[in-house]
C-alpha positions as CSV (number, residue, x, y, z in Angstrom):
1,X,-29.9,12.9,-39.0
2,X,-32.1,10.7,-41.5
3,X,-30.3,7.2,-42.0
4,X,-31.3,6.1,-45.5
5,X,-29.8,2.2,-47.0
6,X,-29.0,2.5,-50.6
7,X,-28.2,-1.0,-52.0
8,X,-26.7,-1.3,-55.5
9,X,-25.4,-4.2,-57.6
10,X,-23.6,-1.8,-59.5
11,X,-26.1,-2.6,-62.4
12,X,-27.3,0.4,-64.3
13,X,-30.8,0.0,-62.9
14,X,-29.2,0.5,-59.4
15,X,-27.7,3.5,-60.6
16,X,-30.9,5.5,-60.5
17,X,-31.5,4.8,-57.0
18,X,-28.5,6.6,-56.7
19,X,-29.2,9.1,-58.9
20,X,-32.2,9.8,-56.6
21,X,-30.6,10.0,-53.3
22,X,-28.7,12.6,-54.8
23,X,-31.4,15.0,-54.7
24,X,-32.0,15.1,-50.8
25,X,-31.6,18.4,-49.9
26,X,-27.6,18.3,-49.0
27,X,-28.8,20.9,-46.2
28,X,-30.6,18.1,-44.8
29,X,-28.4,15.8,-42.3
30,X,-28.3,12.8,-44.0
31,X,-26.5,9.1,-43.6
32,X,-25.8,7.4,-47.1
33,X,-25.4,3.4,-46.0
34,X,-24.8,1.9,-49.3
35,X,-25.2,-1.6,-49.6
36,X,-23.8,-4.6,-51.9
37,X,-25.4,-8.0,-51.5
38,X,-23.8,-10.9,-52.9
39,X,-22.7,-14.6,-52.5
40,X,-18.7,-15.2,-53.1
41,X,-17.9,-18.4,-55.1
42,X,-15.1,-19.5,-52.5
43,X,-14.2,-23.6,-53.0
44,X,-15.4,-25.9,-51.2
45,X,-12.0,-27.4,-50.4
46,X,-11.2,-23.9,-48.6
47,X,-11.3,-24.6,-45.0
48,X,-10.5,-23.2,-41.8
49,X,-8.3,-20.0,-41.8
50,X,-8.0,-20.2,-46.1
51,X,-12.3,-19.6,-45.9
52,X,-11.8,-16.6,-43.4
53,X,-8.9,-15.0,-46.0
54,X,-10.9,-15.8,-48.6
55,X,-14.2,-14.2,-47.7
56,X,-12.3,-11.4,-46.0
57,X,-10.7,-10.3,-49.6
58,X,-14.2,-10.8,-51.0
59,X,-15.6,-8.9,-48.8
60,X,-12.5,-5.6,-49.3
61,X,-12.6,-6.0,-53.1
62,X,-16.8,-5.5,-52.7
63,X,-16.1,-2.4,-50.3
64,X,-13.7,-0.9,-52.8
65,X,-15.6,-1.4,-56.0
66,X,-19.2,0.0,-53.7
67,X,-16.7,3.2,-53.1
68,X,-15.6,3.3,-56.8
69,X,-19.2,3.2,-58.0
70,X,-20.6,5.6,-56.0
71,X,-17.8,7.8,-56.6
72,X,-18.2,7.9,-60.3
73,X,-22.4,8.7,-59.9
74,X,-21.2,12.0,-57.8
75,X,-21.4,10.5,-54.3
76,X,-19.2,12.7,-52.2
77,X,-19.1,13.5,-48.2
78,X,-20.5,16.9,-47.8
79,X,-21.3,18.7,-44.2
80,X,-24.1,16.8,-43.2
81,X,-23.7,14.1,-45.1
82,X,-22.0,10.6,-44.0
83,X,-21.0,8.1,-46.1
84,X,-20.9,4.1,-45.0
85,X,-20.3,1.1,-46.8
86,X,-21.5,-2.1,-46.1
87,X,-21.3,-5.4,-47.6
88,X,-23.3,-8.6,-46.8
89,X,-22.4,-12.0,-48.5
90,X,-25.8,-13.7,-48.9
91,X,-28.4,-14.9,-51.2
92,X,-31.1,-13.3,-49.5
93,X,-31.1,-9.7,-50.7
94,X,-34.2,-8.7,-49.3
95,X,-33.9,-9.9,-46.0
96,X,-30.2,-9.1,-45.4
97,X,-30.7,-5.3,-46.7
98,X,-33.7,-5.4,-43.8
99,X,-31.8,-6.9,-41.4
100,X,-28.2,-3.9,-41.9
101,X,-31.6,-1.5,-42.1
102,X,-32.4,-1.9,-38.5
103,X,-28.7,-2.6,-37.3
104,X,-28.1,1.0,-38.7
105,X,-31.6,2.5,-37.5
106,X,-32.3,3.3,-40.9
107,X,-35.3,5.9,-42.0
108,X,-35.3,4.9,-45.5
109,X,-34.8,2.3,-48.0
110,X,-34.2,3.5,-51.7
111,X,-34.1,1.0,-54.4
112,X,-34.1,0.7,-58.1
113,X,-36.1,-1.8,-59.5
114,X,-34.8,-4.6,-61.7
115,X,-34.9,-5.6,-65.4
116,X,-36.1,-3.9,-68.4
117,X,-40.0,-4.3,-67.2
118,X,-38.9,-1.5,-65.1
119,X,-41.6,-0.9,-62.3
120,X,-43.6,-3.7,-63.2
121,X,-40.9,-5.5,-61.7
122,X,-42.0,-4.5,-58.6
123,X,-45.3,-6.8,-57.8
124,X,-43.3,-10.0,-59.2
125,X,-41.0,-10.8,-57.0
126,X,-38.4,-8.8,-57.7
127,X,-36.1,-7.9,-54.5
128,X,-37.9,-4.2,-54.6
129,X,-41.4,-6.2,-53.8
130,X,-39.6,-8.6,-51.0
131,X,-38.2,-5.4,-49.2
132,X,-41.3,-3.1,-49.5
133,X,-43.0,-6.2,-47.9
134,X,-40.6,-6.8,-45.5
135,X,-39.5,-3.5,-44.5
136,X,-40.2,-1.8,-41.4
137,X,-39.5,1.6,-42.6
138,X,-40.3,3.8,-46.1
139,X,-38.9,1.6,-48.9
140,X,-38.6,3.7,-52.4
141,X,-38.5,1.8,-55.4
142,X,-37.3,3.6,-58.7
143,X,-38.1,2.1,-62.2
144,X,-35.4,1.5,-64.6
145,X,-36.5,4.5,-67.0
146,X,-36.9,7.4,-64.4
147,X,-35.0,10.2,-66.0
148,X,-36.7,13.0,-63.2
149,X,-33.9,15.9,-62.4
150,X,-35.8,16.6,-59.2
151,X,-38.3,15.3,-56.5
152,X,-40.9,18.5,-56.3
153,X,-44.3,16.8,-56.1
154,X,-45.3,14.0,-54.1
155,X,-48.9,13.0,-54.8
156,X,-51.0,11.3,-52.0
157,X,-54.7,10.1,-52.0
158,X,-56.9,11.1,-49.6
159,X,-60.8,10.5,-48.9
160,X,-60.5,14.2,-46.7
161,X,-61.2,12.2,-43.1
162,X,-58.8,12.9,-40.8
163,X,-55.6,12.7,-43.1
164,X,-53.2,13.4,-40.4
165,X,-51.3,10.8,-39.2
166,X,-51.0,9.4,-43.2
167,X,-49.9,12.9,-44.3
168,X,-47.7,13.3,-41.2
169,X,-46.2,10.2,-42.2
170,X,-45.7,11.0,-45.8
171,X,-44.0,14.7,-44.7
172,X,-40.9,13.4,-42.9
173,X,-39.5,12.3,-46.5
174,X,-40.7,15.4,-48.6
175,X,-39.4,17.7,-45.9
176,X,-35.6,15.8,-46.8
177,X,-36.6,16.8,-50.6
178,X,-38.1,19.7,-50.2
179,X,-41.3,18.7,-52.1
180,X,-44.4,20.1,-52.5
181,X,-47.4,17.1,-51.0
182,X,-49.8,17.0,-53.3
183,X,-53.5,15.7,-51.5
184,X,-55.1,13.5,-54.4
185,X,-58.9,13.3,-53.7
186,X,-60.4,11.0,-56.5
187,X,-64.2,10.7,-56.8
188,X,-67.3,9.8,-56.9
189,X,-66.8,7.5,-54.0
190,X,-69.5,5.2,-52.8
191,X,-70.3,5.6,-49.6
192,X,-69.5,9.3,-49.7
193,X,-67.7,10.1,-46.6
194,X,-67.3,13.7,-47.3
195,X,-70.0,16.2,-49.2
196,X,-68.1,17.6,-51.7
197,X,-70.4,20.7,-52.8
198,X,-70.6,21.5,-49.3
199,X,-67.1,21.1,-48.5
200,X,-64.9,24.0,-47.5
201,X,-61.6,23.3,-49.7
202,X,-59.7,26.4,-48.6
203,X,-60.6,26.1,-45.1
204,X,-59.5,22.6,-45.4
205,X,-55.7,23.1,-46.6
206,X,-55.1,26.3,-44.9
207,X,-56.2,24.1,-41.2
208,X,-53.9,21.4,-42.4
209,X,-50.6,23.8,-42.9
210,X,-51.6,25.0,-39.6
211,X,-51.5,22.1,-37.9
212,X,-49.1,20.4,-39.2
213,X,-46.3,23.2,-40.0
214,X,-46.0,22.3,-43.4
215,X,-46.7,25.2,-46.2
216,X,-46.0,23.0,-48.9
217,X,-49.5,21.0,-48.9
218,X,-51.7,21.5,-51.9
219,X,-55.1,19.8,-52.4
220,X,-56.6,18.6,-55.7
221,X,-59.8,16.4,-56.9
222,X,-59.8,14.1,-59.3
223,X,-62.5,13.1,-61.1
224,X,-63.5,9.2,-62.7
225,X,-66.0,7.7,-64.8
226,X,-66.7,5.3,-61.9
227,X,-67.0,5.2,-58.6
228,X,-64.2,4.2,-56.4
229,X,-62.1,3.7,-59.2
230,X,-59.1,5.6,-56.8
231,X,-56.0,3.8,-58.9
232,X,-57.8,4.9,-62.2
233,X,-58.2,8.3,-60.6
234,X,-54.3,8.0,-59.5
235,X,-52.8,7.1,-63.0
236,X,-55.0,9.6,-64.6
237,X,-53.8,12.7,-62.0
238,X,-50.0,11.4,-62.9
239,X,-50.8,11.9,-66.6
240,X,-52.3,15.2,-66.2
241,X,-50.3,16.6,-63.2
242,X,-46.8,14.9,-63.4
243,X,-46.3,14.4,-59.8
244,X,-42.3,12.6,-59.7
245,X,-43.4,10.3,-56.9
246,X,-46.5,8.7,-55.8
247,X,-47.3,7.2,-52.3
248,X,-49.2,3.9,-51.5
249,X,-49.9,2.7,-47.9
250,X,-49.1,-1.3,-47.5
251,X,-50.6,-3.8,-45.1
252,X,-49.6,-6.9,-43.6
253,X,-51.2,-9.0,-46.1
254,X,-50.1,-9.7,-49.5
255,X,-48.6,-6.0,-51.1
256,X,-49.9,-7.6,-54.7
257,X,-52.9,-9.8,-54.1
258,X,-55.1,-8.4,-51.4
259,X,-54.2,-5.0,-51.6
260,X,-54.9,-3.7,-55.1
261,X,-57.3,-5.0,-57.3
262,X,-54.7,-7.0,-59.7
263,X,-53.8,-4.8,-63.6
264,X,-55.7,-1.8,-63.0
265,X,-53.1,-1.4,-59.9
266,X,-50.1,-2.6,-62.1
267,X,-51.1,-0.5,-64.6
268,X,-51.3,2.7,-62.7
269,X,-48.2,2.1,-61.1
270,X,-45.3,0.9,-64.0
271,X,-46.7,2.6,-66.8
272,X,-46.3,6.1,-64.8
273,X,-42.6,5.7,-64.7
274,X,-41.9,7.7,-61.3
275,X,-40.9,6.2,-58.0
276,X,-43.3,4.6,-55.7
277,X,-42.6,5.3,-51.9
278,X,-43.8,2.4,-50.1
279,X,-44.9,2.8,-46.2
280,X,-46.5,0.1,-43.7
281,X,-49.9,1.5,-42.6
């Protein structure tokens, strides 16, 4: 059973990350924790067993307005699905929603991103970037104005040496969908690891399925201007082939400053306005 923390504000911008959990496959065994983080104004001159009543009701009154919400999106227990509630009272969003994520051996994190920037929210401190940093596991972050109806395509770029373990990585979450992965290889790439008018395309896919047991694996090139322009490459395949989620690999060091090269990166990533899934290389 996939684990997967949902937190919420009960903002409209939350809502989609709802909206998007929705579409796991409900034959898939799945564990909806949803989440509220927030700091209760209780006075000061509450002490003792007052400040334990006090942050108790805070605490019920959150519970019952995170089961009212999610009712009203269409959140309902099915056969393999679980529903859990869970409310935090902190002013550190990002680490607390980490810290109920390993508690409840989560798989998943799926977030909406905040604000009207929508995903550009995401590389600016936003609680979406302090979890996809902080996280552990897969961390999906969906911008404000996703209006997708399903999650068919998730695209993934490759340079075509040994793309297992990523791709293996990467098919846990769109076998819970029941997406199509869609193999992005953007060139010309200096140095060339791979020789593409000698390479064996067919040969290529149909060993992959193979190996890994997954049928739903398809394999495109995309071609640039310039070489090793891979986010250019990404944004243009997005345009052109609509995937309704794109993948990117994070590292230890900074997700916005060392990673990607600083507006070409941005640019690919908001301005395609589909969910980025987020997982720690």
């Amino acid at each position: 059973m996939k684990t997967i923390i949902i937190p919420t504000d009960f903002s409209e911008n939350a809502s989609v990350a709802v909206n998007l959990a929705l579409r796991i496959n409900q034959e898939t065994p799945c564990r909806f924790v949803f989440v509220n983080v927030s700091q209760p104004e209780i006075p000061v001159t509450l002490t003792g067993k007052q400040h334990s009543d006090a942050l108790e009701a805070f605490i019920t009154s959150k519970e019952k307005e995170l089961k009212e919400y999610t009712e009203k999106l269409g959140v309902t227990v099915l056969p393999k699905r679980e529903i859990v509630y869970a409310v935090r009272t902190s002013p550190l969003v990002s680490e607390s929603l980490c810290e109920v994520a390993k508690q409840q051996k989560a798989d998943l994190i799926i977030m909406g991103t905040r604000g009207a920037s929508g995903m550009k929210k995401v590389f600016f401190g936003s609680n979406a970037s302090n979890t996809i940093q902080n996280s552990e596991i897969p961390v999906i972050a969906v911008p404000s104005t996703y209006q997708g109806t399903a999650i068919e395509y998730i695209a993934l770029a490759t340079d075509l040496v040994n793309p297992e373990k990523k791709i293996e990585k990467v098919m846990e979450l769109a076998r819970i969908f029941d997406a199509n992965l869609q193999l992005v290889h953007v060139y010309p790439n200096y140095p060339e690891m791979v020789k593409l008018d000698t390479f064996n395309n067919q040969k290529f896919i149909e060993d992959l399925k193979e190996k890994l047991n997954y049928s739903r694996l398809e394999l495109h090139f995309q071609h640039t201007n310039t070489e090793n322009d891979i986010h250019g490459g990404l944004k243009e395949f997005a345009r052109v082939y609509k995937p309704d989620m794109i993948v990117m690999f994070t590292h230890k060091r900074s997700f916005w400053d060392k990673i990607f090269d600083g507006s070409r990166t941005e640019e690919v990533v908001y301005t395609t306005n589909i969910p980025l899934l987020a997982i720690k290389a």
